[in-house]
C-alpha positions as CSV (number, residue, x, y, z in Angstrom):
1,X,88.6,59.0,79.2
2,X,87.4,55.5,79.7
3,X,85.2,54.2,77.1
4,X,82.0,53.6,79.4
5,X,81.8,57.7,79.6
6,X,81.6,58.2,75.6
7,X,80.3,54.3,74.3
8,X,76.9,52.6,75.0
9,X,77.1,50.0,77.2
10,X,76.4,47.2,74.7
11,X,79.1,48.0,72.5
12,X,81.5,48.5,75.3
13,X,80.8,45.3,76.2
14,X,81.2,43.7,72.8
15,X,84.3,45.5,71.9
16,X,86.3,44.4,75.4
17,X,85.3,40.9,74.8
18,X,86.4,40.9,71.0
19,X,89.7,42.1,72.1
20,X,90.2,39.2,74.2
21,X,89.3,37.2,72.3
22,X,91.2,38.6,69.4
23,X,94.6,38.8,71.3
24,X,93.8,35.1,72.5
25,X,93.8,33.9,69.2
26,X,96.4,35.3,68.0
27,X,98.4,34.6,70.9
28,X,97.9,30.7,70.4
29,X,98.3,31.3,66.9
30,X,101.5,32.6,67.3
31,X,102.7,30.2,70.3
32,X,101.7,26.8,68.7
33,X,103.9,27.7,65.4
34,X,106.9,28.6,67.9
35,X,106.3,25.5,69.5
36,X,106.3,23.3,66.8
37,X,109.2,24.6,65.1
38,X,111.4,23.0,67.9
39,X,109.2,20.5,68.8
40,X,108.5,21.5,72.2
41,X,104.6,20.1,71.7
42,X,105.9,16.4,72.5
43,X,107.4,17.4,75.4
44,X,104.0,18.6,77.2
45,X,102.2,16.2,79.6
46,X,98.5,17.5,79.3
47,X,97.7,15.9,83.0
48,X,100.6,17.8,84.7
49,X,99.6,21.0,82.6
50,X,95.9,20.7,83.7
51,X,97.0,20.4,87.1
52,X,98.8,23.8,87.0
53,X,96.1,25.6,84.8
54,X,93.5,24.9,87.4
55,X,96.2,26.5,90.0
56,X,96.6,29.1,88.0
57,X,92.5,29.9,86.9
58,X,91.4,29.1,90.3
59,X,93.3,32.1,92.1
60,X,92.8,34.2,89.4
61,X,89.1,33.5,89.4
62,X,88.7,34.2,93.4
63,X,90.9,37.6,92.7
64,X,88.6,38.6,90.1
65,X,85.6,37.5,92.0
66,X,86.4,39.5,95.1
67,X,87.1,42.4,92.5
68,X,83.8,42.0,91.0
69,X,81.6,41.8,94.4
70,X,84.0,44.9,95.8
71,X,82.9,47.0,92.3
72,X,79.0,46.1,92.9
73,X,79.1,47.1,96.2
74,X,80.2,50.4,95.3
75,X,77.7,50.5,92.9
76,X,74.9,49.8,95.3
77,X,75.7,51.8,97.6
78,X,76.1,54.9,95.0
79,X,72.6,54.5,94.0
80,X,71.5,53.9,97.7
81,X,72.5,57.2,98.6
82,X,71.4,58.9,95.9
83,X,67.8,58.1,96.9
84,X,68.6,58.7,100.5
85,X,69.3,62.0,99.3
86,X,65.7,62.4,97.0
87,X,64.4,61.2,100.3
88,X,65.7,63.1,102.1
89,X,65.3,66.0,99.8
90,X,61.1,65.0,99.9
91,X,60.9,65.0,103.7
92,X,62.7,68.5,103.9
93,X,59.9,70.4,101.6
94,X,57.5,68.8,103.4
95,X,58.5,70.5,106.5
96,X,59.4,74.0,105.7
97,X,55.8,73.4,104.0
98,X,54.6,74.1,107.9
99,X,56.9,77.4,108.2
100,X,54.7,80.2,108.4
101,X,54.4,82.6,105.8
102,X,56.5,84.6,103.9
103,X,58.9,82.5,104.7
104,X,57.4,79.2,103.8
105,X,57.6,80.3,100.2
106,X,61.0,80.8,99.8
107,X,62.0,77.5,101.5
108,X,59.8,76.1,99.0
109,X,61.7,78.0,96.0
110,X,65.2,77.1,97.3
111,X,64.1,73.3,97.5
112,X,62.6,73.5,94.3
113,X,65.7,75.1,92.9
114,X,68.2,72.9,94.5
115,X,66.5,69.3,93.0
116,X,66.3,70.8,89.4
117,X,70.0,71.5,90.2
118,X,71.0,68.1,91.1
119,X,68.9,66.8,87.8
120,X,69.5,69.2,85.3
121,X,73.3,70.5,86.0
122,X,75.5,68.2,89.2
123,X,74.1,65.0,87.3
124,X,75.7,65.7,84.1
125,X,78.9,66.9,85.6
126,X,79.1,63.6,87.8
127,X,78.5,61.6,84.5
128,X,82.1,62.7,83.2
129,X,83.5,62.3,86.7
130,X,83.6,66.0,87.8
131,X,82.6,66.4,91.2
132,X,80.1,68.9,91.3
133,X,80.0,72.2,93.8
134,X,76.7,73.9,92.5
135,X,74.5,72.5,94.8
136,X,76.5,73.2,97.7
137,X,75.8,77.3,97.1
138,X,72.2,76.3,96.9
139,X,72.5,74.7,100.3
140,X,74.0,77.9,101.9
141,X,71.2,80.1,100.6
142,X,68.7,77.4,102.6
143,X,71.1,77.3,105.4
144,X,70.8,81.1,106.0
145,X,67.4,81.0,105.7
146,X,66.6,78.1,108.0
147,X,69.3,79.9,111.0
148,X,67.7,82.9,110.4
149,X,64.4,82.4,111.6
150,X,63.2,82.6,115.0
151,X,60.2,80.3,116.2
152,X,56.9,82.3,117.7
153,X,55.5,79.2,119.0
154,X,55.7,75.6,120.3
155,X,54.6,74.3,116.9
156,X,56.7,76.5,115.0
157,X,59.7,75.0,117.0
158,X,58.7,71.4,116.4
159,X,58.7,72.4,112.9
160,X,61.8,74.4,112.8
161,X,63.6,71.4,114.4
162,X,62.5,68.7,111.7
163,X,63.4,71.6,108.9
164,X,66.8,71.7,110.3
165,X,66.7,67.8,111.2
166,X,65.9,67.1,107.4
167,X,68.5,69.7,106.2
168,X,71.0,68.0,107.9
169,X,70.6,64.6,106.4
170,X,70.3,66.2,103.1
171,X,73.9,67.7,103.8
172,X,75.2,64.0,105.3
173,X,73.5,62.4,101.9
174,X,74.8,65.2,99.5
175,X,78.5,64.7,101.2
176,X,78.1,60.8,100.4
177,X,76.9,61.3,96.9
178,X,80.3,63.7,96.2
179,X,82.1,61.0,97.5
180,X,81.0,58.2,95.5
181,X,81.7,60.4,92.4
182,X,85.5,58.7,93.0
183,X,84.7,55.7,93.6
184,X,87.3,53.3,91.7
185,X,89.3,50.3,91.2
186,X,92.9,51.3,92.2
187,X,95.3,51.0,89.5
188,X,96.9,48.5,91.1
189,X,94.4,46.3,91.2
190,X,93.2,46.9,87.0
191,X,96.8,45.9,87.0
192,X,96.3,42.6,89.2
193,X,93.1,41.9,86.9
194,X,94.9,42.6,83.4
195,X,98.0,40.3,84.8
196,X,95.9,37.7,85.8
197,X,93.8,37.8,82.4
198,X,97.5,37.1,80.4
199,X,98.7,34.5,82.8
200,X,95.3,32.7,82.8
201,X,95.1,32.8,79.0
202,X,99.0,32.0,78.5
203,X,98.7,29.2,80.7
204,X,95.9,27.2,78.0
205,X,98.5,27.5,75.3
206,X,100.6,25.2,76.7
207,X,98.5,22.5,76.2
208,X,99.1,19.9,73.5
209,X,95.6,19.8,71.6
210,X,96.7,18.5,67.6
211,X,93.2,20.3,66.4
212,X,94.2,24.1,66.4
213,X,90.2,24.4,65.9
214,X,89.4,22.7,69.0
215,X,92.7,24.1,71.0
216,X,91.8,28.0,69.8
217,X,88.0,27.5,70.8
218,X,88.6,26.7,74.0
219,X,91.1,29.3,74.3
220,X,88.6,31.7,73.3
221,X,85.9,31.1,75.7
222,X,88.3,31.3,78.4
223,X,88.9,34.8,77.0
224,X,85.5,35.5,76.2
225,X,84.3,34.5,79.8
226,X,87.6,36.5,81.8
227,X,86.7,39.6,79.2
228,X,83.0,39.5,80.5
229,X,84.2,39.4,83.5
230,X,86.1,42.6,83.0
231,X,83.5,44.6,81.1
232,X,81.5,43.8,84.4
233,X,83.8,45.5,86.7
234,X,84.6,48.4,83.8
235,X,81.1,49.7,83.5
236,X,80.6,49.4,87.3
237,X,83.9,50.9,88.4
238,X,82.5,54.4,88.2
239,X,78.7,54.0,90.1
240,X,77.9,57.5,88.0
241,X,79.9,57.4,85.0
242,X,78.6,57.5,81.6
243,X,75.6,56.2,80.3
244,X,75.7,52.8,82.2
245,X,75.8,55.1,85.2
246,X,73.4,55.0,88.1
247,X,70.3,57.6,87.0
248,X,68.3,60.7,88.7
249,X,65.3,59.0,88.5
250,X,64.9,58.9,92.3
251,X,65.0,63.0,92.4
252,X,62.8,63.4,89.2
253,X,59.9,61.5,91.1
254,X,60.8,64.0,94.1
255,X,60.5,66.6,92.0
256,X,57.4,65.4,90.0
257,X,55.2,64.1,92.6
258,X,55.8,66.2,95.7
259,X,57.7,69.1,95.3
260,X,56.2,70.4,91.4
261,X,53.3,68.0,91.0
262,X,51.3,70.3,88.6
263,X,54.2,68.4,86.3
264,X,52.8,65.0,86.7
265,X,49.7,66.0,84.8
């Protein structure tokens, strides 16, 4: 399980860049003593070198970018659709609010019922990156009820067409939702990312730097930066995962103002 399910954020973060860093440093460590042994130090032209590591931290820097952008975009949209669906979920009890009664009750109920779901049991599940199916029973029960009833009048079919106008994009925004439960970096592009990292920090060893203070700071805010980078794309990955996670908040102002607002007080 990836660590942004189980840790806080902040201490995800801390703990990717520390082992950059860490393996940075002890990777120049390392490299400048096997270097030195046989003298290949004095056979390093720092200009040439530079030339190369730009090469090198430029494309990896565009690859990671596009990476990056690709991750939040996934993100956004997640939590786009997520309040499409609370909006979605709002305009619906409105209308079967205009259903005559008995029946205008238990719309009501199933509405009610189907938000606390979403809240109090999908949201949970989708947090560990199970793709929930709850909801979808819910749905049916509405479905049933909506196909079921037969307007009397010219208003009751204006209403009955928004009710199953709004059900419909509740459906569309649900599907969407489920969907974005999966949304991921392939493994072949972590792999790309991880590749890159070791090549990019490699690369700075080569240089010929006689402080090993100055040489292994910059070193390590190379890794620092490329593991911020990293912890970036790893806690937005997964738009729902863990507790960096895009939040319910949109349907527990649904819930709270419109569809239970004796709760707001």
């Amino acid at each position: 399980m990836p660590l942004t399910f189980v840790l806080p954020t902040w201490l995800t973060g801390v703990l990717t860049i520390a082992v950059f860093v860490g393996l940075s440093f002890g990777g120049l460590a390392l490299s400048r003593v096997w270097s030195r042994r046989r003298g290949l130090h004095a056979l390093v032209d720092n200009g040439v070198i530079g030339w190369i590591f730009s090469a090198i931290l430029g494309i990896y820097a565009i690859a990671i970018g596009l990476i990056a952008v690709a991750t939040w975009g996934n993100s956004s949209e997640a939590s786009s659709v997520a309040s499409r669906e609370a909006a979605a979920i709002g305009a619906l009890f409105r209308d079967v609010s205009g259903y005559p009664n008995p029946i205008r009750g238990g719309l009501q109920g199933i509405v009610r019922d189907y938000t606390r779901n979403v809240v109090e049991t999908e949201w949970p599940l989708q947090q560990t990156g199970e793709i929930p199916s709850s909801g979808g029973v819910i749905l049916d029960r509405l479905e049933n009820r909506l196909y079921a009833f037969e307007p009397a009048t010219e208003g009751q079919q204006a209403v009955h067409a928004e009710g199953l106008d709004s059900f419909n994009q509740v459906v569309e925004a649900r599907r969407q939702r489920l969907e974005a439960v999966d949304y991921a970096v392939p493994a072949t592009l972590w792999g790309v990312v991880l590749a890159g990292a070791a090549i990019a920090i490699i690369a700075s060893f080569v240089f010929n730097i006689e402080s090993f203070q100055v040489h292994a700071l910059m070193t390590c805010l190379l890794a620092a930066m490329i593991g911020l980078l990293v912890f970036f794309i790893l806690v937005t990955d997964h738009p729902y995962h863990g507790p960096s996670g895009v939040r319910p908040e949109a349907y527990q102002l649904v819930m709270r103002d419109l569809i239970d607002p004796a709760l707001a007080h």
